[in-house]
C-alpha positions as CSV (number, residue, x, y, z in Angstrom):
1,X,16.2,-3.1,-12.1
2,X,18.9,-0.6,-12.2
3,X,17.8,1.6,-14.7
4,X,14.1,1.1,-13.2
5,X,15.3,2.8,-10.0
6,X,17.0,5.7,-11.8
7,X,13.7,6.2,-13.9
8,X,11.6,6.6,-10.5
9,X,14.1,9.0,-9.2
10,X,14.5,11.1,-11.7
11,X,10.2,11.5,-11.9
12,X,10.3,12.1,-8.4
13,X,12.9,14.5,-7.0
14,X,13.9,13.9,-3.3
15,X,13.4,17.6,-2.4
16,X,9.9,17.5,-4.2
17,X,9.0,14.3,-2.4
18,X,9.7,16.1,1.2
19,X,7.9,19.3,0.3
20,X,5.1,16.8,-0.7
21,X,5.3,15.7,2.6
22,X,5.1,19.0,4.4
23,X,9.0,19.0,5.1
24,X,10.0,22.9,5.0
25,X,13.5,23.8,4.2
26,X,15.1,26.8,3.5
27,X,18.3,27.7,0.8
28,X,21.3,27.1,2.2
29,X,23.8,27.7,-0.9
30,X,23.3,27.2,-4.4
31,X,21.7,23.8,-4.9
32,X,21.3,23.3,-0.7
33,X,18.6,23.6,1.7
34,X,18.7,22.7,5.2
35,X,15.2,22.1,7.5
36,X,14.6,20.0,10.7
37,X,15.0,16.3,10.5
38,X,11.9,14.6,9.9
39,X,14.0,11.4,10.8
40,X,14.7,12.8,14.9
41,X,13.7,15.0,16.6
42,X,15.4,18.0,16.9
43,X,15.1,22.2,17.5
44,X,18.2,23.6,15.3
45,X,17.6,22.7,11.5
46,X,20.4,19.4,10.4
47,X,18.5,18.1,7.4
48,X,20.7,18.8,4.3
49,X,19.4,18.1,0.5
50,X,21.6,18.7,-2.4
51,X,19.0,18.7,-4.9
52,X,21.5,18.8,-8.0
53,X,22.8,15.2,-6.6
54,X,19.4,14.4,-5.6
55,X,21.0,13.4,-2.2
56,X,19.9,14.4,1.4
57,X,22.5,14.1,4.8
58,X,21.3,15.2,8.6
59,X,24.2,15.9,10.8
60,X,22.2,15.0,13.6
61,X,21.5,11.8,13.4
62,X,24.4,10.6,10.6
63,X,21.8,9.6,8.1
64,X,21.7,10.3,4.2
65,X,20.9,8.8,1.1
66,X,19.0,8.8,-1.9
67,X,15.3,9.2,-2.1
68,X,14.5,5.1,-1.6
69,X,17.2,5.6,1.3
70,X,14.9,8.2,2.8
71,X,11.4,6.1,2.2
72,X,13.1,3.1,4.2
73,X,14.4,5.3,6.9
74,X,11.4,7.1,7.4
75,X,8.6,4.7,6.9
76,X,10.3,1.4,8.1
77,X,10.1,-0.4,4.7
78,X,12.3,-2.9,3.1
79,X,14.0,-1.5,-0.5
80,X,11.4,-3.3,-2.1
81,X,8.4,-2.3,-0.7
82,X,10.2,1.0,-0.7
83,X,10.0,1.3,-4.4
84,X,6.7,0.0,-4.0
85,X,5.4,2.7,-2.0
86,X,6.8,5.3,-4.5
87,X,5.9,3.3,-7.8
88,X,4.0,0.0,-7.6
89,X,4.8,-0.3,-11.5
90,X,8.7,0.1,-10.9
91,X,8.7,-2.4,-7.9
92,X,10.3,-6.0,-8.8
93,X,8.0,-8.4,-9.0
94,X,8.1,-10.8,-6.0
95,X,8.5,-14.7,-6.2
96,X,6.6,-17.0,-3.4
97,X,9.5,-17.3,-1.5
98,X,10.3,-13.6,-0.8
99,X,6.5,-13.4,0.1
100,X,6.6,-16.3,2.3
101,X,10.0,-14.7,3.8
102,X,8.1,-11.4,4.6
103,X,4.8,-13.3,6.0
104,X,7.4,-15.7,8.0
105,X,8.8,-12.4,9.7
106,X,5.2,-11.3,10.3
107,X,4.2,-14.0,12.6
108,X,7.7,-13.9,14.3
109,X,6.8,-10.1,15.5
110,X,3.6,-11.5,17.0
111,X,4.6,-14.2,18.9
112,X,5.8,-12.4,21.8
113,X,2.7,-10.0,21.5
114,X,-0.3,-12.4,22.0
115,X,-0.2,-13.5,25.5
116,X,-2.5,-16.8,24.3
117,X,0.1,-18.3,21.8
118,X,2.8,-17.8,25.0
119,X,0.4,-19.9,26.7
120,X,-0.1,-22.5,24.3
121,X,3.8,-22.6,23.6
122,X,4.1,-23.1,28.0
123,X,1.9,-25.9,28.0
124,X,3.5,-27.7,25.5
125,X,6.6,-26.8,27.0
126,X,8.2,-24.9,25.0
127,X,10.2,-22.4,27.2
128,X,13.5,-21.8,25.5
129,X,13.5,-17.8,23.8
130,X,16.7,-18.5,21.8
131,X,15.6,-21.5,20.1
132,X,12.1,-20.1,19.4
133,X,14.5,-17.2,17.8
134,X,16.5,-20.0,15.9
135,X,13.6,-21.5,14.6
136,X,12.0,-18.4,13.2
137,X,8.6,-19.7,14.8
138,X,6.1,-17.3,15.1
139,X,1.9,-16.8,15.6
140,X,-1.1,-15.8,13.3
141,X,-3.2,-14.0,15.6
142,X,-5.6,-13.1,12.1
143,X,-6.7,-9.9,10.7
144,X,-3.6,-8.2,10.4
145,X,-1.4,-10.0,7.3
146,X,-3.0,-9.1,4.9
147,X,-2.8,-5.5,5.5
148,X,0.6,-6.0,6.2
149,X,1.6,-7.4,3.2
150,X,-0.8,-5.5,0.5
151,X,0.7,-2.4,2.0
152,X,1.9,-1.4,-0.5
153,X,3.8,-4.6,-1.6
154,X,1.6,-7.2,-2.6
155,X,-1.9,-7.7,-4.6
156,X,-4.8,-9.8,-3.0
157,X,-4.5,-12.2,-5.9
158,X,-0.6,-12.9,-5.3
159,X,-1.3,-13.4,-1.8
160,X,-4.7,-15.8,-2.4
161,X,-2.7,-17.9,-5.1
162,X,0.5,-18.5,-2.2
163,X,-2.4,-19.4,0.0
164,X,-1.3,-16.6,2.7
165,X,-4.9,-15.8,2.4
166,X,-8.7,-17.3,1.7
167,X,-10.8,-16.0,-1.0
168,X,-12.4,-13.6,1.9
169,X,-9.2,-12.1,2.9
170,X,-8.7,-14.0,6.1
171,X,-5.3,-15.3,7.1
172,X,-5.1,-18.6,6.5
173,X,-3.3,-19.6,9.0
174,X,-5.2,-18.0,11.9
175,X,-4.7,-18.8,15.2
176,X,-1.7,-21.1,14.8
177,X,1.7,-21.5,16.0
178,X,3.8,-20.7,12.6
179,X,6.8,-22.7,12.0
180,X,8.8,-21.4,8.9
181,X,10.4,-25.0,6.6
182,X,13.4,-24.3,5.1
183,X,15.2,-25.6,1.8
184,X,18.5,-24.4,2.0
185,X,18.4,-20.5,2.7
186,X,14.9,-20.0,1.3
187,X,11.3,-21.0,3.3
188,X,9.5,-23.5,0.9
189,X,6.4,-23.5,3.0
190,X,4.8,-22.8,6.2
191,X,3.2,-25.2,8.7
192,X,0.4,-23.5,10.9
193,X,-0.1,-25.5,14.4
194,X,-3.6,-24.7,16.0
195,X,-3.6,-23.8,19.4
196,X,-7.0,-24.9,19.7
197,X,-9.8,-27.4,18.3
198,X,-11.7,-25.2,16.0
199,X,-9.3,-25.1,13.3
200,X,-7.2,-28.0,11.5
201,X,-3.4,-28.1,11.6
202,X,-2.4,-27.2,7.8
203,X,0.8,-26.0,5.7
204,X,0.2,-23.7,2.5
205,X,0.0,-25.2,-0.7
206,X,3.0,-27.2,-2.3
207,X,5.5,-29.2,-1.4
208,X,6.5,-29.4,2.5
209,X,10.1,-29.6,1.4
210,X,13.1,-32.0,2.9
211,X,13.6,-32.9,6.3
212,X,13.3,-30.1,8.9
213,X,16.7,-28.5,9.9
214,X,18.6,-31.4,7.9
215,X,21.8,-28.8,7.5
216,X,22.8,-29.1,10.9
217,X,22.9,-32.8,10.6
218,X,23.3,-34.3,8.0
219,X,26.4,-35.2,8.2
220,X,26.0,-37.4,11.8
221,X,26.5,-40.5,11.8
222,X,23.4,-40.7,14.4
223,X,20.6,-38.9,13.0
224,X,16.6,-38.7,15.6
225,X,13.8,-39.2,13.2
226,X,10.6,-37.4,15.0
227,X,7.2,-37.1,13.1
228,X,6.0,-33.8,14.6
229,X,8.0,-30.6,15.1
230,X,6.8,-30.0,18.5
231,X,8.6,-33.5,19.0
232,X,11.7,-31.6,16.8
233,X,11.7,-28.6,19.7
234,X,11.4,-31.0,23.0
235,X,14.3,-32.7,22.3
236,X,16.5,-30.1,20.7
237,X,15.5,-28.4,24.1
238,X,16.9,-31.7,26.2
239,X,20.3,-31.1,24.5
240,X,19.6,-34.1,21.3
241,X,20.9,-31.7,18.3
242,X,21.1,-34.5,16.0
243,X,17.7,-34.3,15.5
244,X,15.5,-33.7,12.8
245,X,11.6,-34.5,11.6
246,X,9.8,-35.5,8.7
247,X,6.5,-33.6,9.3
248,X,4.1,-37.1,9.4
249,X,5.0,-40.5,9.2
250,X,5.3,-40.6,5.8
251,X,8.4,-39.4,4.3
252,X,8.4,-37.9,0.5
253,X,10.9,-38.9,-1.6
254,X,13.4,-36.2,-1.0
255,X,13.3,-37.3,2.7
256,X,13.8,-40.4,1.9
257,X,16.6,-39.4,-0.3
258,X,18.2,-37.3,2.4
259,X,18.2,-40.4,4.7
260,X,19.8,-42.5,3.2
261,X,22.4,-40.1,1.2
262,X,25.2,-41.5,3.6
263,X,26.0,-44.4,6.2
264,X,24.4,-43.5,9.6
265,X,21.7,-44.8,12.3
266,X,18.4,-43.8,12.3
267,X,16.7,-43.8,15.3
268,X,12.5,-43.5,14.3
269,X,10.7,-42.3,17.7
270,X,7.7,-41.9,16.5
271,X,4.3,-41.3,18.6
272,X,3.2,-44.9,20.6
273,X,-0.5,-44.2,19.9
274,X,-3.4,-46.7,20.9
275,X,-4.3,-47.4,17.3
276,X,-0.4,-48.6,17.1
277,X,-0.2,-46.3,13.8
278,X,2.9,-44.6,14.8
279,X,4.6,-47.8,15.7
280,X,3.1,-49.5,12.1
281,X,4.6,-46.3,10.3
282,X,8.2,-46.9,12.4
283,X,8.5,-50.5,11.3
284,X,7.5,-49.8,7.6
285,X,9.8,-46.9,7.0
286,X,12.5,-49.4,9.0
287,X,12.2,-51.7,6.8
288,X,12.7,-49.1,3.7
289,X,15.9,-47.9,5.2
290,X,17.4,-51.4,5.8
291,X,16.5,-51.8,1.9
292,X,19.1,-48.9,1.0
293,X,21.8,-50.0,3.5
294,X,20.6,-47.6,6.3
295,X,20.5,-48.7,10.1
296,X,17.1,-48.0,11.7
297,X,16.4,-48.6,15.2
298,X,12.8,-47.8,16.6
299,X,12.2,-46.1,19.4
300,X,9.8,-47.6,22.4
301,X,8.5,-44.6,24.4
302,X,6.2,-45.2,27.0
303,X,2.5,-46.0,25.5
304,X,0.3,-43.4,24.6
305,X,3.7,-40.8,24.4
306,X,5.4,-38.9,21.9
307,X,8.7,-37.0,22.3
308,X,7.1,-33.7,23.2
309,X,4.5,-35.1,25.9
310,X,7.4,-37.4,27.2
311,X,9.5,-34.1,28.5
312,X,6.0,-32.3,29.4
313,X,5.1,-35.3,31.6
314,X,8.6,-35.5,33.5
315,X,10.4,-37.5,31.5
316,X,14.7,-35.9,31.4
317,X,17.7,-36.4,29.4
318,X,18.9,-39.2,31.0
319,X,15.8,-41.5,30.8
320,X,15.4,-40.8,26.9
321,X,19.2,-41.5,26.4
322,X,18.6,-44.9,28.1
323,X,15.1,-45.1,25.1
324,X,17.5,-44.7,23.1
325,X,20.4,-47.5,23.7
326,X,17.5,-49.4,24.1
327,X,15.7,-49.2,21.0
328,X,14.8,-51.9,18.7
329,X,16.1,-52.9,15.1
């Protein structure tokens, strides 16, 4: 990678790159030149390039560098797609994860620019910035990822085979609330909620990982099992933090696994639905826990009520504390 770097810098002089890009600098001593900052603006020249150390330094605005110094600077780029921009060929090759990661951070810089994902997020009562920030959730308005990211970084075949997009080019996620699902440091997957009928709810391909957010509690002795992560938000929003969801009522085995990896209570509050399938999925997954020496208690909310439509509808702290002490083995 090193030595890769090097290669591409020595092919491609800092001080030719600029003249390249119409930057006009005059001699300012044996191996300097000094031109306006194309970083600032500015009317008296700051911009210094050393072209014998390949190096550049503007005393106006205290920036300098290398040559993939001044590409990120300038353009907004990451150091990858830096080198990328300079020399696809030189560029490291990228792993699903660090394209999910760039995708993921995407969606979060639309979220707050598409006034109908706002909406959708106020009606399901989701109102709190900072935990939207926590959370990393974003929106795919469509039409604009895959540009994004195949500019200059990634092909159309990487991003088709992570799923990012369909075999037109459309973002495959369209029109969906984006949350990112974490394993550890590194987004496993993405789950796309629609904020309308048209389209299906849907993660990419592969696995959808562990439980959602189990770092922050895995290690209470009380741990809220929720099924959907619109449930996950209400009640980290009512001030539950020891809450996490499985994504569905039917837990993988890692999920399983992380359940039961210590003594605790489980408290299953899944959705009380007409067809009673929530409430069948509660006393089945009970019954599993109690198998490995786990407490499970189920949760009775108020028929036809999940977690998120009980806070939407009124319900408060206090009444879904008293759910709680009141919940079945």
């Amino acid at each position: 990678m090193g030595e890769d770097v090097e290669r591409l810098k020595r092919r491609t002089p800092l001080l030719e790159y600029l003249r390249q890009h119409n930057w006009a600098g005059r001699p300012a001593g044996r191996f300097e030149y000094v031109g306006l900052c194309p970083l600032h603006k500015e009317s008296q020249p700051s911009f210094y390039v050393n072209a014998r150390k390949d190096v550049f330094y503007c005393h106006g605005c205290g920036q300098g560098g290398d040559l993939i110094r001044f590409v990120q600077l300038s353009s907004g780029l990451s150091f990858r797609r830096s080198l990328a921009s300079l020399d696809p060929e030189s560029a490291p090759k990228a792993d699903s994860s660090a394209v999910i990661e760039e995708a993921a951070t995407f969606y979060q810089q639309q979220l707050d620019r598409c006034p109908e994902a706002l909406d959708y997020l106020h009606r399901r009562g989701v109102h709190d910035p900072a935990l939207l920030r926590e959370l990393g959730i974003g929106y795919a308005p469509g039409g604009t990822l895959r540009r994004y990211l195949t500019a200059p970084s990634h092909s159309f075949d990487v991003l088709r085979r992570i799923g990012l997009i369909n075999a037109r080019g459309a973002d495959a996620l369209y029109q969906r609330i984006v949350f990112p699902l974490r394993q550890g440091e590194h987004i496993v997957n993405l789950y796309g909620r629609s904020i309308g009928v048209a389209f299906a709810h849907r993660f990419l391909p592969g696995s959808k990982g562990g439980l959602y957010a189990w770092e922050k509690v895995r290690n209470c002795a009380e741990v809220i099992l929720v099924e959907g992560l619109f449930d996950y938000v209400a009640l980290r929003q009512a001030g539950f933090h020891n809450v996490t969801c499985s994504l569905g009522t039917q837990l993988n085995r890692e999920q399983l696994r992380q359940l039961c990896e210590g003594e605790r209570t489980v408290y299953l509050t899944f959705d009380v639905d007409q067809n009673q399938s929530g409430q069948q999925a509660a006393e089945q997954l009970a019954h599993r826990l109690v198998v490995h020496g786990i407490s499970a208690r189920r949760v009775l909310l108020p028929e036809g009520h999940d977690p998120n439509s009980f806070f939407v509808q009124g319900g408060d702290p206090h009444q879904f504390q008293s759910l709680l002490e009141a919940a079945q083995p």
